[in-house]
C-alpha positions in Angstrom: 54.1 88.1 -103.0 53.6 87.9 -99.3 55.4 89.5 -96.7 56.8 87.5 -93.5 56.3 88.4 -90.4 57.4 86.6 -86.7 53.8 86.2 -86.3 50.7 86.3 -88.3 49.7 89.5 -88.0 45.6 90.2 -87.5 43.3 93.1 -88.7 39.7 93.7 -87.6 37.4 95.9 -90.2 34.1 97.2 -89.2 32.3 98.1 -92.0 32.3 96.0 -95.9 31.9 99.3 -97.7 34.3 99.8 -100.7 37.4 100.8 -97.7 36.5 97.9 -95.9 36.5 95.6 -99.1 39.5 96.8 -100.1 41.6 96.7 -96.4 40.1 93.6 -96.3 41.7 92.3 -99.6 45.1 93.8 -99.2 45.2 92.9 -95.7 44.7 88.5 -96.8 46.8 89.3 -99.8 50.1 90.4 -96.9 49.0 87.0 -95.2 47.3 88.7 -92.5 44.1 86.6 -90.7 41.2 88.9 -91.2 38.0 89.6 -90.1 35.8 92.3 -91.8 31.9 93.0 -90.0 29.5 94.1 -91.6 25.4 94.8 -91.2 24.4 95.1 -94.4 26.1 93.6 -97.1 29.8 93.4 -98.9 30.1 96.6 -100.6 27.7 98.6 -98.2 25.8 101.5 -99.2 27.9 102.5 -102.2 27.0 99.4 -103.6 23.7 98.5 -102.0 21.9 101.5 -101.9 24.5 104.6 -103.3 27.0 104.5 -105.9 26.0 101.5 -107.6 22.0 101.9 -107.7 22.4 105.6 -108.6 24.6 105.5 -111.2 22.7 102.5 -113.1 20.0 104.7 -113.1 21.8 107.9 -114.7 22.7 105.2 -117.7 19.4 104.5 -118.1 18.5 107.8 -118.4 21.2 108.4 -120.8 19.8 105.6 -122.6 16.2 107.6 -123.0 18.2 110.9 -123.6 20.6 108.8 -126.6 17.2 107.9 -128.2 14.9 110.9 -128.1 18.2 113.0 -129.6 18.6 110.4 -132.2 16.5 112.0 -134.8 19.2 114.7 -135.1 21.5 111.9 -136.4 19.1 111.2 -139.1 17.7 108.0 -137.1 13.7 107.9 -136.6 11.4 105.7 -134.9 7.9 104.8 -135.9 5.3 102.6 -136.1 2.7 101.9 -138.7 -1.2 102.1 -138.0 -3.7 99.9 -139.6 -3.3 101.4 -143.2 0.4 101.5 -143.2 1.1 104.9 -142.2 4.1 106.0 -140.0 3.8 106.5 -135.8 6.2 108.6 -134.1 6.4 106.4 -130.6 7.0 108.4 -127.9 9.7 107.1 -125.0 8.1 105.4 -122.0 9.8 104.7 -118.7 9.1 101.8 -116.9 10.5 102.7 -113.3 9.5 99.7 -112.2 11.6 97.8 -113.8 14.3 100.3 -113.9 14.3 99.6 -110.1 14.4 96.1 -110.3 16.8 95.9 -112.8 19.4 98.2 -110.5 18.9 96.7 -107.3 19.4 93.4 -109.2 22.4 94.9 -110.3 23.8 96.4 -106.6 22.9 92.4 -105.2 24.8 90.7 -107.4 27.7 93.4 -107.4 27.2 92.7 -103.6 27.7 89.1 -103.6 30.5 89.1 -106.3 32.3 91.0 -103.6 31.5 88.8 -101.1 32.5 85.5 -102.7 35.9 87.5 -103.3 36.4 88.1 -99.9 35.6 84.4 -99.3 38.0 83.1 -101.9 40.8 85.0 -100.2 40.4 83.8 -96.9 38.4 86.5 -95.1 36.4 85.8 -91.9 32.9 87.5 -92.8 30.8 88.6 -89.8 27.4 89.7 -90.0 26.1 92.2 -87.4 26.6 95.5 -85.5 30.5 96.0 -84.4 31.7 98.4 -82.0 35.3 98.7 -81.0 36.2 97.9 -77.1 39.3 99.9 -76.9 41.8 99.4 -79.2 42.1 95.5 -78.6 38.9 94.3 -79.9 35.8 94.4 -81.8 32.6 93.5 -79.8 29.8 92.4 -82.9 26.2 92.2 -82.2 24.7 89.4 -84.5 21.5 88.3 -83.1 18.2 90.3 -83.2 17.8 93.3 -81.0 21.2 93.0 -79.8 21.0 89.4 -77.8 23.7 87.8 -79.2 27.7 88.8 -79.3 31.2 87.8 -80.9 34.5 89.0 -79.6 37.3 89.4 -82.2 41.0 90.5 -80.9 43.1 92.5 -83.4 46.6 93.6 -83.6 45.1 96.1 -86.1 41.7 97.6 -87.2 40.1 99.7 -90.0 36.8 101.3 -89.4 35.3 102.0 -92.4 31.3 102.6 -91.5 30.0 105.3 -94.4 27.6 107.9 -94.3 24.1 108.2 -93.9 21.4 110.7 -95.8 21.3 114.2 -93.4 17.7 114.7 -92.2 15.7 118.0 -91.8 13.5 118.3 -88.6 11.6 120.2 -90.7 11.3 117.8 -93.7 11.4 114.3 -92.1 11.4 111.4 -94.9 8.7 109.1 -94.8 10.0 106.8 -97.8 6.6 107.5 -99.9 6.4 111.3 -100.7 9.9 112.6 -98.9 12.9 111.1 -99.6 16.1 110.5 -99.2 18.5 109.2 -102.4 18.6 105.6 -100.7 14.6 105.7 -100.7 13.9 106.0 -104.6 14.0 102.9 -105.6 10.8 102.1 -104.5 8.8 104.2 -106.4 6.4 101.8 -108.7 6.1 104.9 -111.4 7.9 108.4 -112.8 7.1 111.1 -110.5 5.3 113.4 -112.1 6.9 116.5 -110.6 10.1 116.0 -108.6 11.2 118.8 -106.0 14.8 118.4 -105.1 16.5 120.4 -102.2 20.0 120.5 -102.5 22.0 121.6 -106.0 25.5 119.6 -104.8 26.3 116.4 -106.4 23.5 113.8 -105.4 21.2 116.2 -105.4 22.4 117.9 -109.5 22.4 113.8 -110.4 19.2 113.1 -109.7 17.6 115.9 -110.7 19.2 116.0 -114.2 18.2 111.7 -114.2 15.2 112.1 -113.6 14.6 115.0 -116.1 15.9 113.2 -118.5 13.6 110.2 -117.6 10.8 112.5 -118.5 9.6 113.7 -115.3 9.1 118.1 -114.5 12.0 118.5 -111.9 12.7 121.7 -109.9 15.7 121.9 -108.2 16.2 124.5 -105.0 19.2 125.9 -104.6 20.9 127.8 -101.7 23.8 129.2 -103.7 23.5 131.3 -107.1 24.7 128.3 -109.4 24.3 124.5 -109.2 27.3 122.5 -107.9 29.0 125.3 -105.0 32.6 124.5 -104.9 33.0 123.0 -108.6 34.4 124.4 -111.7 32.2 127.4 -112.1 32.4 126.9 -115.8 31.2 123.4 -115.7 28.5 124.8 -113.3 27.1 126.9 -116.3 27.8 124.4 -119.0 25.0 122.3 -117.1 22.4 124.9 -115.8 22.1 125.5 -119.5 21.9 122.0 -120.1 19.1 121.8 -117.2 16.8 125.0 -118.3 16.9 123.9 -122.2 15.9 120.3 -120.8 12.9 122.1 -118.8 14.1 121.9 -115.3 13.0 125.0 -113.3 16.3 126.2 -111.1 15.7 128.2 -107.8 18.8 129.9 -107.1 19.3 131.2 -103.9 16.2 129.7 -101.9 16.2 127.6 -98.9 13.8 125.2 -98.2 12.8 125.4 -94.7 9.6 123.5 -94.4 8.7 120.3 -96.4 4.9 118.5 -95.9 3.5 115.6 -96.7 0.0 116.4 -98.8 -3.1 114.8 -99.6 -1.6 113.8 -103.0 1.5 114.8 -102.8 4.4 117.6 -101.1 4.7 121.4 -100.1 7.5 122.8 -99.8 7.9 125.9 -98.0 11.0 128.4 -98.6 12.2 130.5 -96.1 11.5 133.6 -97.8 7.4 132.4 -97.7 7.4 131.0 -101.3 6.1 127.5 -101.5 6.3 124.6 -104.1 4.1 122.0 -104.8 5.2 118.7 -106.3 4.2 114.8 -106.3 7.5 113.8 -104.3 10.1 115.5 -102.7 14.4 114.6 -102.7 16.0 115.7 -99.8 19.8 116.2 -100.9 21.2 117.9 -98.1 24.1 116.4 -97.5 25.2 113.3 -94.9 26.6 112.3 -91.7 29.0 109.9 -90.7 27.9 107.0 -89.1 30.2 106.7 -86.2 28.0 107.6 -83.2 27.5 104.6 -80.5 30.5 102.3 -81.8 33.2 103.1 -79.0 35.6 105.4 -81.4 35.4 108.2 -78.1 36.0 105.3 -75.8 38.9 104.5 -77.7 40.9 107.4 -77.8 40.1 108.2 -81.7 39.7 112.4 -82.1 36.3 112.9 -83.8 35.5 116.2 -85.0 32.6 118.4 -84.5 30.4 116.8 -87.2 31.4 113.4 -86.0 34.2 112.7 -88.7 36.9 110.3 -87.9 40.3 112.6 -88.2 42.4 110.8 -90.3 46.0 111.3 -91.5 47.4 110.6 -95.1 48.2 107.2 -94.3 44.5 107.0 -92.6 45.7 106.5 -89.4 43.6 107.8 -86.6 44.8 109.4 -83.2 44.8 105.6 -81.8 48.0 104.3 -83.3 46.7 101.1 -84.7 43.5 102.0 -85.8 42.9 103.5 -89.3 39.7 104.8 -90.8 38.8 104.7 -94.2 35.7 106.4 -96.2 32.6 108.9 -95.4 33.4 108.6 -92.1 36.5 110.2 -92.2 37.7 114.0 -93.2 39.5 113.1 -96.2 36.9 112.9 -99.3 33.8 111.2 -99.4 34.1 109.5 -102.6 34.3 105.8 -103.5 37.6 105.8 -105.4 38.7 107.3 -102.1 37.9 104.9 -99.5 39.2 102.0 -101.5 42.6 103.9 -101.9 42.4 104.8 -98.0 41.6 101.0 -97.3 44.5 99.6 -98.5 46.9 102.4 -97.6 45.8 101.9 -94.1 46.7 98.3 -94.5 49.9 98.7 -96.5 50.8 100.9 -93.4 50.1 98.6 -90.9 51.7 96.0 -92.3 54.7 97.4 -93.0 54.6 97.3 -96.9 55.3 100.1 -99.6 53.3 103.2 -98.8 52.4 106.2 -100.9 50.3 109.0 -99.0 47.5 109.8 -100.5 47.2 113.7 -101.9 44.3 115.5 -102.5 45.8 117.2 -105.5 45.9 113.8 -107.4 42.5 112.5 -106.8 40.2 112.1 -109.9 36.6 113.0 -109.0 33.5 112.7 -111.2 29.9 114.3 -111.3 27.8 111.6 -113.2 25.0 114.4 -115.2 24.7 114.6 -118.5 26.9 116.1 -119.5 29.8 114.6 -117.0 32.0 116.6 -115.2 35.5 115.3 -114.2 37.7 117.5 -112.2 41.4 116.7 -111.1 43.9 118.2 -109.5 44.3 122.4 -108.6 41.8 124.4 -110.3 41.0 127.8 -112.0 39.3 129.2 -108.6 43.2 128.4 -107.2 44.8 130.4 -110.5 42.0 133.2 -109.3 42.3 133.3 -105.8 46.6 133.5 -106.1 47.2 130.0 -104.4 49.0 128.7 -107.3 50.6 130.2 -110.7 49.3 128.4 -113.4 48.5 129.2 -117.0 44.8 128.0 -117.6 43.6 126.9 -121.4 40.0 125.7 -122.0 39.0 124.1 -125.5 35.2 124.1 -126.3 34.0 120.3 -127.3 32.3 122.2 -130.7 35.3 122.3 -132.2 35.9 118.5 -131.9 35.3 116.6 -135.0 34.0 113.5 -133.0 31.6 115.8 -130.8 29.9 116.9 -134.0 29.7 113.7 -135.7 28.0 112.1 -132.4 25.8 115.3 -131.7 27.6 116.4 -128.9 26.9 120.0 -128.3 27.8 120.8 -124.8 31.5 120.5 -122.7 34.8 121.4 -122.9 38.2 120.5 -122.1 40.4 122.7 -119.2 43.8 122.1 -118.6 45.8 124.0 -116.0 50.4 124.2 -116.4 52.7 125.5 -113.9 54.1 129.1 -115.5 57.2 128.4 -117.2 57.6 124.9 -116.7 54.5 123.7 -118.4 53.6 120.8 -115.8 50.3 120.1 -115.9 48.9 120.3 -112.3 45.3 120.1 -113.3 42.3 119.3 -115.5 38.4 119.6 -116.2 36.2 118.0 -118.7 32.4 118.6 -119.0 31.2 116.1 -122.1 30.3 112.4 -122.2 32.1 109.7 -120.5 34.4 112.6 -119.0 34.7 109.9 -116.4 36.8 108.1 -118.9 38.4 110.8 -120.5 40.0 112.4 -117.7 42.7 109.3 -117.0 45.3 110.8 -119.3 45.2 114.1 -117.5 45.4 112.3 -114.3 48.6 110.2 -115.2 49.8 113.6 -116.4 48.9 115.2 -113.1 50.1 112.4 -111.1 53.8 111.8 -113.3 54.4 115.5 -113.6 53.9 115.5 -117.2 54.5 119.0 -119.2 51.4 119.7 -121.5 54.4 119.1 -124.6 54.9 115.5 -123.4 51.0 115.4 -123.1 50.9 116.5 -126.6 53.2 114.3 -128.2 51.2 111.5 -127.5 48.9 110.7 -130.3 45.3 110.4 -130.1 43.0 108.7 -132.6 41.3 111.0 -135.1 38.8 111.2 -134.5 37.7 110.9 -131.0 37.5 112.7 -128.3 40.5 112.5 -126.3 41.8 114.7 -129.5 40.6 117.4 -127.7 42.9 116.8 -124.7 45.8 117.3 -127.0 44.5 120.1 -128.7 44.3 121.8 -125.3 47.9 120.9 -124.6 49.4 122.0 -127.7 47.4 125.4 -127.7 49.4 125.7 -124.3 52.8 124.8 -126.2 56.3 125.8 -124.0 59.7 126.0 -125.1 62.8 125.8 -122.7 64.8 128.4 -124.1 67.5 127.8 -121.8 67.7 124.2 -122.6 67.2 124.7 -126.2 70.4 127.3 -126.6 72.2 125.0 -124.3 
């Protein structure tokens, strides 16, 4: 159902990434004329060359890690010789195409976008925009900048994403050193992988391409994998990376990274060095708002060049909004759609719900997975919250065993007394899936007895979710006597 307004109201979006794509949709879905930019492709790097590339890549390697375990499950592959006798095969990786196959994938996921966009009734330009004041939207579509488009607004969301962060010290060169964008176009396995950074690109790839078949070593600054997260689900998957072979360097900095004769050096800043056939840099990103007028404008920036956002994603300029890697709320997918069409829903005058941190679902996509929402034990620790905290080892689950599962948990976290739950981890497979119920808990202030009550299948997984819950089982006296 559309809203009316005197006059049709029109919103300007630089940048198709999933904030763009989705202001863009809301936004022709209010009635709106709109016009989203964008240099790449619908769906920009999270689809092109991020989220969706990445992530087919971890299934494939959960494909070669499903197969090589399945002789524990009583399932073997061979092959017979000449005289009939049994072959174990061993598991080869063609990264080749692997590659093709995902930025196959990220295209057509691309264009699928696109023609929705289309079907709606958005105005698609290609090219470089830049905002000229807070009135326009100056785009550059012809080569080196020769030709320009003018588009007048009433409103606009910049949504432009992040880019890899680049050492001085370890430039990439696409061949040797790389960034996570650049991977793709290696024709074969690398035979030893050095990655710098233990935060979530960099833990990804490294456990993919372990379990791809390929030595990995993985440099970390900190003293466990995955600083900030669950410290629990931290050590549930430095196991899981030290039994699968990966050598861990806690507590190393890489401060030099060459280019070889045959392959990389890496040189840490306490004079060890590493040598390896390629190098991943994961050190983070920037935003990608430098030289498209946000200063001019008005917007407030902050030091590292994030747009400064609200909870409605408005900016400092009243009608421009900002949605994504480029702003200071969270860098993650889920995220910028959510901020996209908040920022439209606000400018448009329709329902609005603020976005909170404390009821955002996040997911690290290893193997195991590990999905993390709302407050956490490090809050129950550090006296920000009072909260009773229950974890529930997956060993105990019936389904775990009968599917070979050995590593993960489930964590739940309830307000003291009340028994709200206000937060939840899972380390295990498809945690990505399995942490919806705690979220709807989380987000409808559910009491881990209501979360209890509601049945699960036996077996399966999610039984362990209510296990958890009714382990933490509170009674309202008061309520009970009255």
């Amino acid at each position: 159902m559309s809203l009316s307004f005197e006059r049709t109201q029109s919103v300007a979006i630089i940048g198709g990434g999933p904030g763009g794509y989705e202001a863009a949709l809301a936004a022709a879905q209010l009635g709106a004329e709109v016009t989203l930019v964008e240099r790449a492709g619908v769906g920009g790097s999270a689809v092109i060359t991020d989220v969706v590339p990445s992530k087919t890549l971890i299934a494939t390697a959960d494909a070669a890690i499903a197969i090589a375990g399945a002789g524990d499950l009583g399932v073997q592959l061979f092959a017979k010789t000449a005289e009939g006798k049994p072959l174990k095969p061993e598991i080869a990786i063609n990264l080749t195409a692997v590659n093709k196959r995902l930025l196959a994938l990220a295209r057509q996921q691309s264009d699928d976008m696109r023609a929705t966009l289309v079907e709606a009734g958005v105005r698609i330009i290609s090219g470089h925009g830049r905002l000229e004041g807070d009135t326009a939207v100056i785009v550059s579509t012809g080569p080196g900048g020769t030709d320009f488009d003018r588009v007048e607004a009433d409103t606009f969301v910049v949504s432009v994403g992040a880019s890899p962060r680049e050492l001085p010290t370890a430039k990439p060169d696409g061949e040797r050193i790389l960034t996570w964008t650049q991977l793709y176009d290696m024709k074969s396995l690398p035979s030893h992988l050095i990655v710098v950074g233990s935060g979530v690109t960099g833990a990804e790839f490294a456990g993919a391409y372990m379990n791809l078949g390929a030595q990995v070593t993985l440099i970390s600054s900190r003293e466990q994998v995955l600083p900030g997260e669950d410290a629990d689900a931290a050590a549930v998957l430095e196991r899981v990376f030290k039994r699968g072979g990966m050598k861990l360097l806690s507590k190393a900095r890489a401060d030099k990274v060459e280019r070889t004769e045959d392959g990389v050096l890496v040189t840490l800043s306490d004079g060890r060095t590493i040598e390896g056939s390629h190098c991943l840099m994961a050190v983070g990103s920037i935003p990608n708002t430098a030289g498209i007028g946000l200063e001019e404008a008005g917007i407030q920036l902050t030091e590292s060049g994030h747009i400064q956002v609200n909870r409605v994603a408005r900016t400092s300029v009243p009608n421009i909004y900002a949605a994504g890697d480029c702003t200071t709320f969270m860098p993650l997918a889920s995220v910028a759609a959510m901020q996209g069409r908040t920022a439209v829903f606000h400018a448009l005058g329709d329902v609005v719900i603020p976005l909170e941190r404390r009821r955002i679902t996040s997911n690290i996509f290893t193997a195991p997975e590990i999905a993390t929402i709302g407050w956490q034990e490090k809050d129950v620790e550090e006296g920000l919250i009072n909260a009773v905290v229950h974890k529930l080892p997956l060993t105990s689950n019936p389904r775990a065993k009968m599917m070979g599962f050995k590593d993960g948990f489930v964590k739940l976290l309830a307000r003291q007394g009340s028994g709200t739950v206000i937060g939840g981890v899972i380390v295990g497979p498809r945690a990505s899936e399995l942490i919806y119920p705690i979220a709807i808990a989380v987000e409808r202030r559910l009491t881990v007895d209501q979360l209890s009550r509601v049945f699960a299948v036996y077996p399966s997984l999610t039984g362990s979710i209510t296990d958890a819950a009714r382990a933490m089982h509170i009674v309202d006296r008061a309520n009970e006597d009255g």
